[in-house]
N, C-alpha and C positions, 0 to 999 in steps of 0.2 A: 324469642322462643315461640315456637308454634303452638298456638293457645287449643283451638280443637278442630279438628278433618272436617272440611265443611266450610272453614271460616275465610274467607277470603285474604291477603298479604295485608297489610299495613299501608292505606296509600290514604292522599289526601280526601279524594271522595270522602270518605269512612267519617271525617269529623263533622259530615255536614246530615247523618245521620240519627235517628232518634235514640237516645240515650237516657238518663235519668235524667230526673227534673232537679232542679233547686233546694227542694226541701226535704233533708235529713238523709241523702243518699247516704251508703255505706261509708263510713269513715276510714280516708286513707292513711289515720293513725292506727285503726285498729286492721285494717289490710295488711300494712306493713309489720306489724309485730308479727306475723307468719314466718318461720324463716325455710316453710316446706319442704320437712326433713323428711312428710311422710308417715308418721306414726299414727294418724287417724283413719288412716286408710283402711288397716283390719277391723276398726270398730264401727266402721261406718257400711249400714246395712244395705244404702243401694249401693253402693260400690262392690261390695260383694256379691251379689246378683247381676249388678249388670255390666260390672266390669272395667268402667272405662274412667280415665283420670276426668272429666268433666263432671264427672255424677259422683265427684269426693267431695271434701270440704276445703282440699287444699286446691283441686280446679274449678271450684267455682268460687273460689277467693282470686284464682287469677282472672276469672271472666270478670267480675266485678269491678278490680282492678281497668281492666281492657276498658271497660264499659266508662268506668269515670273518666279514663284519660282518652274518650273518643278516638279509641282505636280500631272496638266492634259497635255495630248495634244493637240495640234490646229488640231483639226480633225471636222469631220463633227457633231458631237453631240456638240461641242462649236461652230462651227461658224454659226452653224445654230440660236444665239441666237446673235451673232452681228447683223447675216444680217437680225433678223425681228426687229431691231433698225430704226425708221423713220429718224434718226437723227433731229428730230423741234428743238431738245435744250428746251424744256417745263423743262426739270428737271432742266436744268441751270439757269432759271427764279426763280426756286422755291426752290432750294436746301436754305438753314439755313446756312449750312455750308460753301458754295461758292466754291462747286467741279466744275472743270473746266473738267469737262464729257465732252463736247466739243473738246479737246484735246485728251482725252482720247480715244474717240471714231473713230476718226481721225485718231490720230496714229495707233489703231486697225485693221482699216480697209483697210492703208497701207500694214500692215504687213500679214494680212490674204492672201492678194492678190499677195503679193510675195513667200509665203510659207507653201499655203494651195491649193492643186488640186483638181478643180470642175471636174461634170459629164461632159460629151461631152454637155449633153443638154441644162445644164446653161453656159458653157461656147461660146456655139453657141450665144446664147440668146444675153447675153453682147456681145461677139463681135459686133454682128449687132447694139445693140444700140449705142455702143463707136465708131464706124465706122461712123455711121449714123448721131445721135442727135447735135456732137459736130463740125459738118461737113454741114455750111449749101449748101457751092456747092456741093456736093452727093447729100445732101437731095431734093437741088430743082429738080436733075435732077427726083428722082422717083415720083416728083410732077404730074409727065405727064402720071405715068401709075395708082398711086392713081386717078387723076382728070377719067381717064377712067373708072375705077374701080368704083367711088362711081356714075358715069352719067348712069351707065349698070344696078346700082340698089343692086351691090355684096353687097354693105354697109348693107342695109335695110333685106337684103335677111339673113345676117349672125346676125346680130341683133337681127331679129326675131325668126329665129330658133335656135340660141344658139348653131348651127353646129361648128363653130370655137373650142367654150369654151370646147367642147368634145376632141377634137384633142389636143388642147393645150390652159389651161389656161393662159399663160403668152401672148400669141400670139392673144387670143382672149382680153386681157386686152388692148394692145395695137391698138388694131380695134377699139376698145370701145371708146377711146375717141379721135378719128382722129377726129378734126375738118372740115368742109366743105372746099374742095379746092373749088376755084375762080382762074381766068384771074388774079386778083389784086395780086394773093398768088405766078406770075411769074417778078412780077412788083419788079423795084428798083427807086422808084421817088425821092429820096434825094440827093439833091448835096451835094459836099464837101462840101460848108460853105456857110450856111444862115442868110440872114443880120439882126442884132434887129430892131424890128420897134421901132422907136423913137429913142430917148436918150439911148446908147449902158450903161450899166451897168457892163455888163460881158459877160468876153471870155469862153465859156463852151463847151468841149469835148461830146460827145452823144455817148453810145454803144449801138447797135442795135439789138444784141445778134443773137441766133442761128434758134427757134423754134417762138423766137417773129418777126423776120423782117420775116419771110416767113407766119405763119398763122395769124400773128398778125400785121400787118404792119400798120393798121391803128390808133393803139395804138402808135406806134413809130411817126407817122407822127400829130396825137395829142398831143404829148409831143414838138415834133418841135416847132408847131403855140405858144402852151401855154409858152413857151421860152422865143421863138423870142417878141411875146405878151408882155413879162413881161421884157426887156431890154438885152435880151439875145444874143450874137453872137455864131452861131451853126457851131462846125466842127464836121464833120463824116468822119471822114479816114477811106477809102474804103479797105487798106490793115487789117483792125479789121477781127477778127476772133471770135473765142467760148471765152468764159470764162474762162474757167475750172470748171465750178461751176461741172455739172454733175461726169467728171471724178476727181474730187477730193471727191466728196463726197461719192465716190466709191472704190478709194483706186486706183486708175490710175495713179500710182504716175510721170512716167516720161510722158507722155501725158500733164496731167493737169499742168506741169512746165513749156513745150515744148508751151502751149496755151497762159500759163502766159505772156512768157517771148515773142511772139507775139503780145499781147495786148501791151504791154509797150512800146514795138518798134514803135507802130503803131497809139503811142497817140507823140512818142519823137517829140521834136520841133515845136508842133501847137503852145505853148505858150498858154495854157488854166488854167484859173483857176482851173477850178474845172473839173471831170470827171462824166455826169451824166449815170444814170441807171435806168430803172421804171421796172424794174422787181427782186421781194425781192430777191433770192434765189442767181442770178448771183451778184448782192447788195453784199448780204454776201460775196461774192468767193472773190471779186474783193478788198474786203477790208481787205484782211488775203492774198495778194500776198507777205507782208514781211516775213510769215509765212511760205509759200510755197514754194519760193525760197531762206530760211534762209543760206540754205547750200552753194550758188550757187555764190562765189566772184565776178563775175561778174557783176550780177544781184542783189543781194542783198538791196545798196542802192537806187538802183533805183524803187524797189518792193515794197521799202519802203515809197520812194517820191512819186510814183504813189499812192500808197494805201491811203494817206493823202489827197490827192483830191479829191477822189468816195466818193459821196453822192447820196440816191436814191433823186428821182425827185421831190418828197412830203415833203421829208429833207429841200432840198434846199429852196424848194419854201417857207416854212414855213420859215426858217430861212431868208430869202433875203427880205421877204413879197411884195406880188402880189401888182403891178402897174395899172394891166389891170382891166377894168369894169368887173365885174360880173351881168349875168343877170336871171332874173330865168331859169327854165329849162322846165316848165308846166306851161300852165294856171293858177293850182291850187297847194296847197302844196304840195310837192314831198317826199315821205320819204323810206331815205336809210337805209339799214343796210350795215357797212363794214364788209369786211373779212378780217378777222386777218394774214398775211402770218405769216409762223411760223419765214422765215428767215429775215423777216422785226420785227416781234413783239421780240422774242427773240435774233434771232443772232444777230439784227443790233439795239436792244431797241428802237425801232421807232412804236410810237403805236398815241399818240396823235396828232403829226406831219398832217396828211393824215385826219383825223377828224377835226381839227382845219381849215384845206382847204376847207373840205365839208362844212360847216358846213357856212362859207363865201356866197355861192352861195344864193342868193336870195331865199325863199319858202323852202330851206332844210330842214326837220327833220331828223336827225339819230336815229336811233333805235341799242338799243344792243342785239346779240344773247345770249343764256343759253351758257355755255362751251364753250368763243369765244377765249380763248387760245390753246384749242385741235386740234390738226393737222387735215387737211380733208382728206387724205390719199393721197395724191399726190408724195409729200415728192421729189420731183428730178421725178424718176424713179423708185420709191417704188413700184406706182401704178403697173407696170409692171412686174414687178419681185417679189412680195411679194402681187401678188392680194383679198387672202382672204381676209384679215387685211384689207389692204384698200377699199376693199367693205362695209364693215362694217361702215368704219370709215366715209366714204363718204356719206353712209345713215341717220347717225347721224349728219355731219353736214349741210348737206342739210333740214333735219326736223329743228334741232336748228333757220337755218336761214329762214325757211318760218315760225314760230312759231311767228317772230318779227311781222308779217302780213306789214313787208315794200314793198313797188311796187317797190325796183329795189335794184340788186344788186352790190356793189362795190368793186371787186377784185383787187389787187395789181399786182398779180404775174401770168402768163400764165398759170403755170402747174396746181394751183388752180384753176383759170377757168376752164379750160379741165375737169377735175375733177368733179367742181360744177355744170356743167351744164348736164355732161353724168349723175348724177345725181337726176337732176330736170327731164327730161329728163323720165329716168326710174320712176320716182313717177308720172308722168304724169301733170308736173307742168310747163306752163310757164311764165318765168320773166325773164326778158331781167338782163344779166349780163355784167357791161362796167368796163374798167380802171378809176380807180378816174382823170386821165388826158383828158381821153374823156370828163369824164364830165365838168371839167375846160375848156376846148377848146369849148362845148358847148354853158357853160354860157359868154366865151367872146365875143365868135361869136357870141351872142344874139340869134342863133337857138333854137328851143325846141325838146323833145325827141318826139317820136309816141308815142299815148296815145295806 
């Protein structure tokens, strides 16, 4: 079978070619339960935009395959068909067969990254964001010459004239969806541990993450009230750090260990039930830490016993069910549409959870989007690195969701906001987009939203 245009025959040359290493390549147990009937094809978002059987989950199941049996090389004509991989895990939802492409894809992109050498220019690119995104002390410090930068007008200015995108589409991807800095975006208002109002219920860990406590803080300090609100006692260990979610979802392998085995340290001894999270994507990382550091004697057990407490926040709440009053949120009906995260709806199968919350508040109507399992293109840091694709993809669901005609948007996940509103934004649409925890923290407060 002709694996993809471009790839040279099958000859002996080829086996003496660079290929994966040793350690943990794709497993050809779980390659072969494929039996490439094709059904992940429609739910999978670069395949949709770009068209071609290499950029599925079922042709880069056969590259992989090629790859282990040194048929092709790990060169830049295959990796270029991992890395336009969003990873949402859509195919994993859908597959028939029950291929854990998830894994596969994982172990992929480990290995690409130990054994495949980028251009100077992608690999500049990634340094900066693996230095930066999982790093929130660096990142606050360039807070001060961003907050300078968008008050002078450079934001507006590069926006408008699409200067950037000419010099460098990846660089102009990331201008694109810098959020507003503020005063608040220097701010750390959480103490260690905040007390449940009323009758204590539960002892609950809070991670604060990397790109949410600094542009999203008022997301994190909504999830607080709605907590403590609901019987909750709040620790936030200030020693917490990144996730890993980014650099593992990248193939960062001894980073996103080194971040793991941080977190774990940094939750040891609070004596918490549970560990919460309101952001889908680090959600997922935080729940595959026995995954991560399977190898690691050390850590292992402990990656394991940690990973058994992370619940996103809409989990919990659902499962523990709300104490606190809900009150409407408007005068008059209010009706939402949510958005799907991929890494809540597939990786972590939490779809009704976050609905069923909404849906509590006084006056809510939810509304569904068309294609509300299709990734928005954010995907981690897709968006930045893989910008066509996600242009596309971000146009699409941003029409889907104003198509519902709901007055307000309910995002789960940061990097999806960013995302969904650069493009509202460019359609020239405004609708307020909040965390489904805002809104909770809302309706308990009994405040209403601006009409």
């Amino acid at each position: 079978m002709q694996v993809s245009e471009g790839f040279e025959g099958k000859t002996a040359s080829l086996k003496n070619l660079q290929g994966f290493d040793g350690k943990n390549p794709p497993d050809p147990k779980l390659i072969d339960s494929c039996v490439h009937c094709g059904f992940c094809l429609s739910t999978c978002p670069s395949y949709r935009v770009i068209g071609k059987e290499m950029d599925s989950p079922r042709g880069r199941i056969y590259l992989m395959d090629a790859i282990n049996e040194g048929e092709i090389a790990l060169n830049t004509a295959s990796v270029q068909h991992f890395d336009s991989c969003l990873g949402c895990l859509a195919c994993v939802t859908t597959c028939p067969s029950g291929v854990q492409y998830d894994k596969l894809i994982s172990a992929t992109r480990h290995q690409v990254e130990r054994n495949y050498s980028r251009g100077l220019a992608d690999r500049l690119v990634r340094q900066l964001i693996f230095s930066l995104f999982p790093n929130p002390d660096a990142l606050r410090i360039l807070l001060v010459p961003l907050l300078v930068y968008q008050r002078l007008g450079f934001s507006k200015f590069f926006r408008a004239t699409g200067l950037l995108k000419n010099i460098s589409p990846r660089l102009a991807a990331m201008e694109s969806i810098l959020p507003e800095i503020t005063l608040k975006s220097f701010q750390d208002n959480l103490p260690d541990v905040i007390s449940a109002r009323g009758e204590k219920r539960y002892r609950v860990g809070v991670i604060i993450g990397c790109v949410q406590r600094l542009f999203f803080s008022p997301v994190n300090e909504a999830t607080v009230r709605v907590l403590t609100a609901n019987g909750c006692e709040v620790v936030i260990p200030k020693s917490q750090g990144c996730c890993a979610a980014l650099p593992e979802h990248q193939g960062q392998t001894e980073q996103a260990k080194a971040l793991a085995r941080q977190m774990i340290d940094s939750f040891a001894n609070t004596g918490v039930d549970y560990v919460i999270i309101n952001a889908a994507g680090c959600g997922h990382t935080l729940k595959e830490y026995g995954h991560i550091l399977e190898d690691d004697p050390e850590y292992r057990e402990k990656a394991k016993q940690f990973a058994a407490k992370v619940r996103d926040a809409q989990e919990f709440l659902a499962t523990v069910g709300l104490t606190a009053k809900l009150s409407p949120l408007a005068s008059k009906p209010l009706s939402l549409v949510y958005q799907d995260a991929c890494h809540l709806l597939h990786g972590q199968k939490i779809s009704v959870q976050p609905r069923q919350l909404l849906q509590q508040i006084p006056g809510v109507k939810l509304k569904e989007p068309v294609d509300a399992a299709i990734c928005c293109g954010s995907a981690g840091v897709y968006n930045m690195l893989q910008p066509d694709v996600a242009e596309e993809l971000g146009r699409q669901k941003v029409r889907n969701l104003l198509n519902t005609g709901a007055d307000l948007i309910a995002s789960p996940n940061p990097g999806c906001s960013l995302q969904i509103q650069k493009h509202l934004e460019l359609q020239g649409k405004d609708i307020a987009i909040m965390h489904p925890m805002e809104l909770l923290d809302y309706s308990i407060r009994g405040e209403k939203l601006e009409d």
